[in-house]
PDB file as gemmi writes it, atoms N, CA and C in Angstrom:
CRYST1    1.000    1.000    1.000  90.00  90.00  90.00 P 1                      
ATOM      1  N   UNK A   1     -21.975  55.750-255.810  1.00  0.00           N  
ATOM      2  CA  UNK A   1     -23.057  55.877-254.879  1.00  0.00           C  
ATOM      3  C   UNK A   1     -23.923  57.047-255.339  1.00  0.00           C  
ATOM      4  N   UNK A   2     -25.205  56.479-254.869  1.00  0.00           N  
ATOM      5  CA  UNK A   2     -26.340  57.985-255.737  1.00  0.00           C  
ATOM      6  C   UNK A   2     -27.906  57.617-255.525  1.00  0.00           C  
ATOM      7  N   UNK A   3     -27.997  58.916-255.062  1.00  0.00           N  
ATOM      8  CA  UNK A   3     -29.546  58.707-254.594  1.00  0.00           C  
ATOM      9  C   UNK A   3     -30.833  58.597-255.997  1.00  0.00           C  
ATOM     10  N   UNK A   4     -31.117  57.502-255.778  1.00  0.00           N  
ATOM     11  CA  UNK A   4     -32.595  56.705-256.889  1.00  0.00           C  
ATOM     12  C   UNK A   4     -33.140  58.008-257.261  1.00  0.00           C  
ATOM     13  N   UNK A   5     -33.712  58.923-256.158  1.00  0.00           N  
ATOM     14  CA  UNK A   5     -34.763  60.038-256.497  1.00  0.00           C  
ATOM     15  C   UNK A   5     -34.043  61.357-256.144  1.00  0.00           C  
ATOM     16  N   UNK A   6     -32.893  61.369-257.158  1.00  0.00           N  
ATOM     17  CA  UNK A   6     -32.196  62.823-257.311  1.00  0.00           C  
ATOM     18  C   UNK A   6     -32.210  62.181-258.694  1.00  0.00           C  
ATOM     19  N   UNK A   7     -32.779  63.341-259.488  1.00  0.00           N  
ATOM     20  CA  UNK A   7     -32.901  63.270-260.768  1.00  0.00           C  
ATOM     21  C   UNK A   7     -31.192  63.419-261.690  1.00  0.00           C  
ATOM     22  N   UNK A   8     -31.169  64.315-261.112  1.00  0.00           N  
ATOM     23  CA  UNK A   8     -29.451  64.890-261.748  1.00  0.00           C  
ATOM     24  C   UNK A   8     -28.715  63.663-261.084  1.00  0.00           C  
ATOM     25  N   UNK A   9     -28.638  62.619-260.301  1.00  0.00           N  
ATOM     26  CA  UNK A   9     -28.073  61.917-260.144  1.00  0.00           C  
ATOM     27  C   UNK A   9     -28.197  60.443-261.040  1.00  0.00           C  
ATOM     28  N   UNK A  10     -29.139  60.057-261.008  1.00  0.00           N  
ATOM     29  CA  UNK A  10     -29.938  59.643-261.855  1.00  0.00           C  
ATOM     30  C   UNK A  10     -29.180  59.706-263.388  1.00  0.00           C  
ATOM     31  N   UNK A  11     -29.149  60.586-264.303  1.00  0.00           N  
ATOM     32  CA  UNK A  11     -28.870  61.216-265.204  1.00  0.00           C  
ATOM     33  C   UNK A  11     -27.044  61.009-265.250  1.00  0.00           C  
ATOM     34  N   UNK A  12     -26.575  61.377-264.185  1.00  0.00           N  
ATOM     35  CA  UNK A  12     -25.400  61.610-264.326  1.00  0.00           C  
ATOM     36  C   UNK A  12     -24.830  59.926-264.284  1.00  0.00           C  
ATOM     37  N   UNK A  13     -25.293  59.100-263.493  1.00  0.00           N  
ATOM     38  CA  UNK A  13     -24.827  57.521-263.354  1.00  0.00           C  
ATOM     39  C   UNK A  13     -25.467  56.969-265.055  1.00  0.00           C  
ATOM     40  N   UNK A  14     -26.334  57.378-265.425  1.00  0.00           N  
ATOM     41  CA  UNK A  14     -26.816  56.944-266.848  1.00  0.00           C  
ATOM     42  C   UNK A  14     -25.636  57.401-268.058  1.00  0.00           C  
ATOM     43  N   UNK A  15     -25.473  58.309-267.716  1.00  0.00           N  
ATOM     44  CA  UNK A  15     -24.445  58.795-268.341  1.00  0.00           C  
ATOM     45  C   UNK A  15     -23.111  58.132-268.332  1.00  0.00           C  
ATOM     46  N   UNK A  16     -22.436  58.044-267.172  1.00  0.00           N  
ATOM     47  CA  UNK A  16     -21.186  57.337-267.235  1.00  0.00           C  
ATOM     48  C   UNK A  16     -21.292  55.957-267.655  1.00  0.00           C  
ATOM     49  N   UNK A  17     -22.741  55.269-267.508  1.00  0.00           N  
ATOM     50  CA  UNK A  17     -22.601  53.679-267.685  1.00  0.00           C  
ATOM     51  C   UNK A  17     -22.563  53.466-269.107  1.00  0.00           C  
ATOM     52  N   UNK A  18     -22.853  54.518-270.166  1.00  0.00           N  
ATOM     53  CA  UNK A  18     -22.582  54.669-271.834  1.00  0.00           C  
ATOM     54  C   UNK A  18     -21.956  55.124-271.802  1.00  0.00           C  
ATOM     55  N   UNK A  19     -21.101  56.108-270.907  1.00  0.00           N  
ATOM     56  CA  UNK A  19     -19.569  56.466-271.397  1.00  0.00           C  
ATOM     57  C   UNK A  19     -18.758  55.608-272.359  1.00  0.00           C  
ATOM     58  N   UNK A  20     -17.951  56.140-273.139  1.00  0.00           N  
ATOM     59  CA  UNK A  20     -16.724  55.102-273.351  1.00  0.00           C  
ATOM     60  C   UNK A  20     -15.509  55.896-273.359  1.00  0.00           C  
ATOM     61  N   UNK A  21     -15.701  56.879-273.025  1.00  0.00           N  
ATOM     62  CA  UNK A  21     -14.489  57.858-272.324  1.00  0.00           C  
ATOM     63  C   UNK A  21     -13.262  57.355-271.403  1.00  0.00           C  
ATOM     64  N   UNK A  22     -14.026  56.814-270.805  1.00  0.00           N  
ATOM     65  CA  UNK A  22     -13.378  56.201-269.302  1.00  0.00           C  
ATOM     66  C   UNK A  22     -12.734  54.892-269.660  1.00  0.00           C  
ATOM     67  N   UNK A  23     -11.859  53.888-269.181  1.00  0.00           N  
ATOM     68  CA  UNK A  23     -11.779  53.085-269.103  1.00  0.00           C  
ATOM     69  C   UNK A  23     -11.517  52.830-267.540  1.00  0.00           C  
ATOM     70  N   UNK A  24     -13.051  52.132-267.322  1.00  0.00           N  
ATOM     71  CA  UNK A  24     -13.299  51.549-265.662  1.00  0.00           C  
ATOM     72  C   UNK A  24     -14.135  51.197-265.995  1.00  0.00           C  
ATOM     73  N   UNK A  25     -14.670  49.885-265.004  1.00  0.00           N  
ATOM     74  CA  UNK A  25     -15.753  49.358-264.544  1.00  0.00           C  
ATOM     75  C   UNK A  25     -17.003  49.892-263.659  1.00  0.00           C  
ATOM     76  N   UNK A  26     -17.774  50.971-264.296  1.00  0.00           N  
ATOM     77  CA  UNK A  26     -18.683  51.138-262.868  1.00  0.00           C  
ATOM     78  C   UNK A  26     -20.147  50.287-262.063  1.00  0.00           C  
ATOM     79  N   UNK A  27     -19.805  50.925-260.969  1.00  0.00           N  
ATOM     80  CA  UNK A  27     -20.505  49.676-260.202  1.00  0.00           C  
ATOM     81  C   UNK A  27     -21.735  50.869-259.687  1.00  0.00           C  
ATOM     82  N   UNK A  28     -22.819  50.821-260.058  1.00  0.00           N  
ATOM     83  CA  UNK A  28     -23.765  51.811-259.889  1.00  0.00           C  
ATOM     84  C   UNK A  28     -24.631  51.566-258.095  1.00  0.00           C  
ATOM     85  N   UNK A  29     -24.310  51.581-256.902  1.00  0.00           N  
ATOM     86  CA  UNK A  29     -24.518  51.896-255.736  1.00  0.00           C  
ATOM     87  C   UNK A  29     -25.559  52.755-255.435  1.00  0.00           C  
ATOM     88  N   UNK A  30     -27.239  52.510-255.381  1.00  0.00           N  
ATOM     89  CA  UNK A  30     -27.972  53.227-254.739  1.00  0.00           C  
ATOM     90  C   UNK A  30     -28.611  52.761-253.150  1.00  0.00           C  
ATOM     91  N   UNK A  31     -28.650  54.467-252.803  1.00  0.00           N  
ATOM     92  CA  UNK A  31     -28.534  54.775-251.921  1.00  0.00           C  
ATOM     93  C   UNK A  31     -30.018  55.614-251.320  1.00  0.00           C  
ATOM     94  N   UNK A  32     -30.760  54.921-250.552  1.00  0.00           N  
ATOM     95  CA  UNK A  32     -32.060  55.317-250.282  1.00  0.00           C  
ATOM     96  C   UNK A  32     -32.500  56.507-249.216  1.00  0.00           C  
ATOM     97  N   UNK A  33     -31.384  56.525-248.236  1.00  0.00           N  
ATOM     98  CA  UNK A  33     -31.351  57.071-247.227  1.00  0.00           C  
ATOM     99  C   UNK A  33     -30.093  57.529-246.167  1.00  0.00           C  
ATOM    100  N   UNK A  34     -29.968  58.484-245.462  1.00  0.00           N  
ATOM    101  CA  UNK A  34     -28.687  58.743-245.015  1.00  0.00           C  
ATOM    102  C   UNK A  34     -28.137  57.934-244.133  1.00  0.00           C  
ATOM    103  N   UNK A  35     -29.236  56.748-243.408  1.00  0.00           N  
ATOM    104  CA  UNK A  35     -28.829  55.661-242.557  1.00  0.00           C  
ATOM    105  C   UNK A  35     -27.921  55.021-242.990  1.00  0.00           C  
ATOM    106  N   UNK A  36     -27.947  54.954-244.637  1.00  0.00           N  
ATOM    107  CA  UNK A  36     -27.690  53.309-245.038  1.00  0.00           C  
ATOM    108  C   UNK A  36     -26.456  53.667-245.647  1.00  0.00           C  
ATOM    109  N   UNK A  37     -25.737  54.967-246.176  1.00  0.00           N  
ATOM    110  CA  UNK A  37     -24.683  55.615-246.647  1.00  0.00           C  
ATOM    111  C   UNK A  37     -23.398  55.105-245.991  1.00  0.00           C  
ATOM    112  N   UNK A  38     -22.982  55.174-244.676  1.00  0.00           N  
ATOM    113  CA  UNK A  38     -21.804  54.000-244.241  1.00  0.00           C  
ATOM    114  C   UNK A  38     -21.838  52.904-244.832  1.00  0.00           C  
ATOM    115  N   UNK A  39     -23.109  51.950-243.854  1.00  0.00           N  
ATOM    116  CA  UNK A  39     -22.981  50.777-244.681  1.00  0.00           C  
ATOM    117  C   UNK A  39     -22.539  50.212-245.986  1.00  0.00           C  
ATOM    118  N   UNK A  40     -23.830  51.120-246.893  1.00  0.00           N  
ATOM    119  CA  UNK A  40     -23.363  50.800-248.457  1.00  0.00           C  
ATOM    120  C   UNK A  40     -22.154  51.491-248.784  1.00  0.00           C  
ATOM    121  N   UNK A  41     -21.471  52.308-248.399  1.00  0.00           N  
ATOM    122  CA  UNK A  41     -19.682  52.575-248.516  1.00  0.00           C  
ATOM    123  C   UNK A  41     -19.161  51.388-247.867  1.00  0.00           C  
ATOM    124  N   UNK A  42     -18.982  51.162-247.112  1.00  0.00           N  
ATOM    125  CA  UNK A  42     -18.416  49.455-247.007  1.00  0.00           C  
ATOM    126  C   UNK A  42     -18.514  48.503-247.820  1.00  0.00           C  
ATOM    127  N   UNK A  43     -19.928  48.081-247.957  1.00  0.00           N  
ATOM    128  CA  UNK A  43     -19.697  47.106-248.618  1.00  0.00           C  
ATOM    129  C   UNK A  43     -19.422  47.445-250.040  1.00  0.00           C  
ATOM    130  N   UNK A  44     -19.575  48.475-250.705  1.00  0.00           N  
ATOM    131  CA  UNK A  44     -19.019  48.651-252.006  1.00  0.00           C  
ATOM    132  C   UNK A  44     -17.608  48.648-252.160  1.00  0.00           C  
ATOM    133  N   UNK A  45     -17.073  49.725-251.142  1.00  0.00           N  
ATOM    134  CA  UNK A  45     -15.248  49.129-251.222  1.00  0.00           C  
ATOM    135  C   UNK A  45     -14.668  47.982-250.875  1.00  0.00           C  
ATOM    136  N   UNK A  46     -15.825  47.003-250.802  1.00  0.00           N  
ATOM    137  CA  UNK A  46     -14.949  45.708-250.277  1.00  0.00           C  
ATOM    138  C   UNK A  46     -14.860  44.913-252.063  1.00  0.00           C  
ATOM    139  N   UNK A  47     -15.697  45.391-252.880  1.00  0.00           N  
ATOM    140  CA  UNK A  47     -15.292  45.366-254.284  1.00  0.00           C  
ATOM    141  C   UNK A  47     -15.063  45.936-255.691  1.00  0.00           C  
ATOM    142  N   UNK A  48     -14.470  47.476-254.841  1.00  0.00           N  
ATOM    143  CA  UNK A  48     -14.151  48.872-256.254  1.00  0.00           C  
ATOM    144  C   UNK A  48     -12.793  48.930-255.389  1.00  0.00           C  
ATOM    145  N   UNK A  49     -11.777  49.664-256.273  1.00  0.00           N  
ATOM    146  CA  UNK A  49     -10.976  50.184-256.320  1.00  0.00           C  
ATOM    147  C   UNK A  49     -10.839  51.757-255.454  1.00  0.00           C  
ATOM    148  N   UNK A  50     -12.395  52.124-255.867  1.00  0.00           N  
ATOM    149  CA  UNK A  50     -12.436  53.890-255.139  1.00  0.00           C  
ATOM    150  C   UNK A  50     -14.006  53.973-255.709  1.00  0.00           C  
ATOM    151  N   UNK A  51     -14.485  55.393-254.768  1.00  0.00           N  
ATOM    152  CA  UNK A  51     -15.963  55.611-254.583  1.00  0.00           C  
ATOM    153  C   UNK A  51     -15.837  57.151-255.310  1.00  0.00           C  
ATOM    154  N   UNK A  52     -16.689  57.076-256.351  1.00  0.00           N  
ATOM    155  CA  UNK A  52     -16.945  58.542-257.021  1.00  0.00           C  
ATOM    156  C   UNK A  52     -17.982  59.081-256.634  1.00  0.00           C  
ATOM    157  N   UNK A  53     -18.098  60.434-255.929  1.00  0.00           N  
ATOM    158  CA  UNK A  53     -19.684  60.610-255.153  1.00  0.00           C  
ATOM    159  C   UNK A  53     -20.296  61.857-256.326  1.00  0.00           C  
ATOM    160  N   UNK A  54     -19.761  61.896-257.065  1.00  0.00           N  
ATOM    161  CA  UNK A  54     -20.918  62.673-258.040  1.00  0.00           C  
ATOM    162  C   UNK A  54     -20.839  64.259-257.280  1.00  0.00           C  
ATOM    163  N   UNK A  55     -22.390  64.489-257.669  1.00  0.00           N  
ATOM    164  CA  UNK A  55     -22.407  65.695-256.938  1.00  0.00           C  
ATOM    165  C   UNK A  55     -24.072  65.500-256.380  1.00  0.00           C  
ATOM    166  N   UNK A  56     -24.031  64.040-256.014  1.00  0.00           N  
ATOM    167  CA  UNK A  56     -25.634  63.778-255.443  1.00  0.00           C  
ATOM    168  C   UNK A  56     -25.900  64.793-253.850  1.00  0.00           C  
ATOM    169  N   UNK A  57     -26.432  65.215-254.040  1.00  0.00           N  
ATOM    170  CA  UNK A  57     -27.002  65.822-252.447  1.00  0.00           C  
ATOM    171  C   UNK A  57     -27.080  65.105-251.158  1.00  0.00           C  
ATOM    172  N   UNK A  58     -27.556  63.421-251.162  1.00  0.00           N  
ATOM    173  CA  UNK A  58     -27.574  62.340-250.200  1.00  0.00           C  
ATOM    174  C   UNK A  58     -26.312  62.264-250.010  1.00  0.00           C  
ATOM    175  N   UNK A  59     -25.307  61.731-250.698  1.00  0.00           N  
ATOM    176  CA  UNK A  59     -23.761  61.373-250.719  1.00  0.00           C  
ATOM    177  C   UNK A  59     -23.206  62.987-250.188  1.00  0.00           C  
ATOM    178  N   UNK A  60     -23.377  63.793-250.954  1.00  0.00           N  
ATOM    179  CA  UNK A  60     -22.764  64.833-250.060  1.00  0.00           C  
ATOM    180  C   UNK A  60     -22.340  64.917-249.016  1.00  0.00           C  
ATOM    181  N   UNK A  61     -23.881  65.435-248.368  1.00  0.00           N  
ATOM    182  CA  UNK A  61     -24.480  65.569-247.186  1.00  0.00           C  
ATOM    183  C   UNK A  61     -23.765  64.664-245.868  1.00  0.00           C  
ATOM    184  N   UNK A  62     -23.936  63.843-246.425  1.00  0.00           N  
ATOM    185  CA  UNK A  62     -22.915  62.656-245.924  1.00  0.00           C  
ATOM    186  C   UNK A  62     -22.168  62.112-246.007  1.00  0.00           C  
ATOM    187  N   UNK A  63     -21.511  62.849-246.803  1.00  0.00           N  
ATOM    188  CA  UNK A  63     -19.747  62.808-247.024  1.00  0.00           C  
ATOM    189  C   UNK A  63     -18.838  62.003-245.826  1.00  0.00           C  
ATOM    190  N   UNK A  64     -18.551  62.271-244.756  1.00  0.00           N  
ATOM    191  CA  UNK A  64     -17.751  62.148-244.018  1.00  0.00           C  
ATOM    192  C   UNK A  64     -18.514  60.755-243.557  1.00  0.00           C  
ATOM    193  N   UNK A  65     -19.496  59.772-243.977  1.00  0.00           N  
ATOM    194  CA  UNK A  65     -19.733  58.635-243.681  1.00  0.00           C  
ATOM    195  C   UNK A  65     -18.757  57.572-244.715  1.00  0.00           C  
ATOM    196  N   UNK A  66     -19.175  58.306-246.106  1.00  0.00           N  
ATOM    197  CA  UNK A  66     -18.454  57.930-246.913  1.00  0.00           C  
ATOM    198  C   UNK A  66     -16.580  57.893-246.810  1.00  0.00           C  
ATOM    199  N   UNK A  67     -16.127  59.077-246.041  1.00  0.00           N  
ATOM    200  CA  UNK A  67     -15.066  58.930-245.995  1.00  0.00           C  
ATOM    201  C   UNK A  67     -14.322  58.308-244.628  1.00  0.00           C  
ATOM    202  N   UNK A  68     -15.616  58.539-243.589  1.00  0.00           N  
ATOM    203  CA  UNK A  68     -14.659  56.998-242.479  1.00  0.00           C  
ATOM    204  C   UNK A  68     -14.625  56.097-243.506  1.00  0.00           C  
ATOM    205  N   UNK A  69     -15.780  55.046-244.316  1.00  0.00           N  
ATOM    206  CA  UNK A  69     -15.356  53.776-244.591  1.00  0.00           C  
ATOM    207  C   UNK A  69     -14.393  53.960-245.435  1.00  0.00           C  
ATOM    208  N   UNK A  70     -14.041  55.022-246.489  1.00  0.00           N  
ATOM    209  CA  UNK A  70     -12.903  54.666-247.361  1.00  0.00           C  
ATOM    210  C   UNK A  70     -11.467  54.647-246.657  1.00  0.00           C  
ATOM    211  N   UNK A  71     -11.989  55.449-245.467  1.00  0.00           N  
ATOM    212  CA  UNK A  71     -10.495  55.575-244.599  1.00  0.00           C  
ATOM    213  C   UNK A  71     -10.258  53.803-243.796  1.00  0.00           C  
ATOM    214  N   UNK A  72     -11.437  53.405-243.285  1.00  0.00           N  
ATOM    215  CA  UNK A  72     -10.958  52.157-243.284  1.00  0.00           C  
ATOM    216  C   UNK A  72     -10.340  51.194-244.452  1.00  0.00           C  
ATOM    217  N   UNK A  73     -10.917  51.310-245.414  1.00  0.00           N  
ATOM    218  CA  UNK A  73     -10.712  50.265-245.917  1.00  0.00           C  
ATOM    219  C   UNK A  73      -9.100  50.658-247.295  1.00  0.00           C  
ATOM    220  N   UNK A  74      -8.619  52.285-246.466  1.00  0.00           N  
ATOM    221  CA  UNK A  74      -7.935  52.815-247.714  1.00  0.00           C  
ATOM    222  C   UNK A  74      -7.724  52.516-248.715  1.00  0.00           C  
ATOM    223  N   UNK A  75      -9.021  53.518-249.198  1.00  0.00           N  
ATOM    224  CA  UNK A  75      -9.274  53.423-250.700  1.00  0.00           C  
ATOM    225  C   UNK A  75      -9.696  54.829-250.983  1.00  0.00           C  
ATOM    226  N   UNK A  76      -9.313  55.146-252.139  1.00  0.00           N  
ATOM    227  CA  UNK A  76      -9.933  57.122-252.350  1.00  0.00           C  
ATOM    228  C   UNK A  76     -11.453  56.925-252.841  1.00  0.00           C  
ATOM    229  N   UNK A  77     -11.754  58.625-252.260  1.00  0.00           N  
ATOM    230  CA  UNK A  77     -12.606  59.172-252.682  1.00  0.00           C  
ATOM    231  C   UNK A  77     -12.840  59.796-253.837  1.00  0.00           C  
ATOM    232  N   UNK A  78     -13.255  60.263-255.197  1.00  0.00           N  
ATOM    233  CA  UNK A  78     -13.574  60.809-255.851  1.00  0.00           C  
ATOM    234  C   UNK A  78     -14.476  61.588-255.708  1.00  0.00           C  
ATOM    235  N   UNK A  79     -13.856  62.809-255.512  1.00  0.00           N  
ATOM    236  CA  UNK A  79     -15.421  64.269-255.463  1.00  0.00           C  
ATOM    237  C   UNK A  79     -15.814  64.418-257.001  1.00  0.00           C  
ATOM    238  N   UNK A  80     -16.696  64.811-257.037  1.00  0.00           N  
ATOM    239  CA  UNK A  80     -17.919  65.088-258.143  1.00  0.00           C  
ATOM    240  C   UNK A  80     -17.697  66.465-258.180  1.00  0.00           C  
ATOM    241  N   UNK A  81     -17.163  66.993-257.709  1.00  0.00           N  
ATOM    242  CA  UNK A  81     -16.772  68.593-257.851  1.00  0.00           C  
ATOM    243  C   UNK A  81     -15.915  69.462-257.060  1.00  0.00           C  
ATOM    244  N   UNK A  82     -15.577  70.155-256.957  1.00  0.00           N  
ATOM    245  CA  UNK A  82     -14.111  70.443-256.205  1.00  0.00           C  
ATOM    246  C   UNK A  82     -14.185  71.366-254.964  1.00  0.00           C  
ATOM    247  N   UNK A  83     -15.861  71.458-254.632  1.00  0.00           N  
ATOM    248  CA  UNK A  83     -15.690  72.137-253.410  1.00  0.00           C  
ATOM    249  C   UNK A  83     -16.369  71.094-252.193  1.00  0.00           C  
ATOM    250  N   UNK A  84     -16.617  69.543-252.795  1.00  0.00           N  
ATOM    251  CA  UNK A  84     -16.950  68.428-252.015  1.00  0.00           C  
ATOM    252  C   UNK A  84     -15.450  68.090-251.154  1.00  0.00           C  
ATOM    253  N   UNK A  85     -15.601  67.655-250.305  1.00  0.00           N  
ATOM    254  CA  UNK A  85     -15.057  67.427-249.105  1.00  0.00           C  
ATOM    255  C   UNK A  85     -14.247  68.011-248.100  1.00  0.00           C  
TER     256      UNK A  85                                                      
END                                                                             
């Protein structure tokens, strides 16, 4: 999940999708507004494994939207840095 017009976010999802570091599938989730941040956490865990929130400012901010739906649907969170959540 990651906001379109956060540049460093932006950058950082460009980045992992040429990774070959990783072995995972990412599923690139944007996110326009803080309304829509539950929602689109739902419906993305209804087909990932777990939600990596980067260190976007939108996802932040609204962390704890992100983490009711993962708590429904128990599935982890991935912080983007270690003083997120």
């Amino acid at each position: 999940m990651y906001s379109p017009g956060d540049d460093v976010s932006v950058i950082a999802v460009d980045e992992l999708k040429t990774s070959e570091e990783f072995n995972f599938e990412l599923i690139a989730s944007p996110i326009q507004n803080a309304t829509d941040v539950y929602s689109a956490a739902r419906q993305l865990l209804r087909n990932v494994d777990a939600i990596y929130t980067g260190t976007d400012n939108l996802i932040v901010e609204n962390l704890s939207s992100v983490l009711k739906a993962a708590n429904e649907a128990k599935k982890p969170i991935l912080a983007g840095d270690e003083g997120t959540g």
